[in-house]
N, C-alpha and C positions, 0 to 999 in steps of 0.2 A: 504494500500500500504506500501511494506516494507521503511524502509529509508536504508535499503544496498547500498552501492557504491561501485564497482570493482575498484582496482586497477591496474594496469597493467605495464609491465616487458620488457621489450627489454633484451637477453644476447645472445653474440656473440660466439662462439663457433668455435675455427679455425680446419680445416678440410683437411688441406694439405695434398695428398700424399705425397709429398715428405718429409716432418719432420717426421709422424706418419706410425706406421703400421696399417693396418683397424680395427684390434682386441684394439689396443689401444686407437683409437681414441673413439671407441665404447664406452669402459668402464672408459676413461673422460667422457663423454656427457653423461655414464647413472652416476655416481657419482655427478654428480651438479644436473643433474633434480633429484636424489634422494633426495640431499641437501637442494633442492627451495622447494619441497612437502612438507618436513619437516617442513617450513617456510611457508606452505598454500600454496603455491603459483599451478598452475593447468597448465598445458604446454596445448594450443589453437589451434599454430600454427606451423609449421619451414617452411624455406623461404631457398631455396637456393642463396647466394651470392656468387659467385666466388669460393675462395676457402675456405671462412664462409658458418657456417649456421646462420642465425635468428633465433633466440627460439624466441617464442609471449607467455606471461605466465596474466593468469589474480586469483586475489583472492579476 
């Protein structure tokens, strides 16, 4: 049995229309998940909250 342990990540991600254009918003949220991969980290989940999303990230 391996001894691996996952980690895991909570990052918030605001998604307003009204501050962001959709094309922007897009290419924030893929620069950080490109960011966190970098860092291992593996995106699980997104969760919509209001005018957040959840990312769920495990490594």
């Amino acid at each position: 049995m391996s001894d691996r342990r996952w980690q895991y990540k909570v990052e918030t991600v605001k998604t307003s229309i009204w501050n962001n254009k959709p094309d922007n918003v897009d290419g924030v949220i893929q620069d950080r998940l490109t960011r966190l991969g970098v860092e291992g980290w593996e995106l699980v989940s997104v969760v919509p909250y209001g005018h957040l999303n959840r990312l769920y990230l495990k490594r």
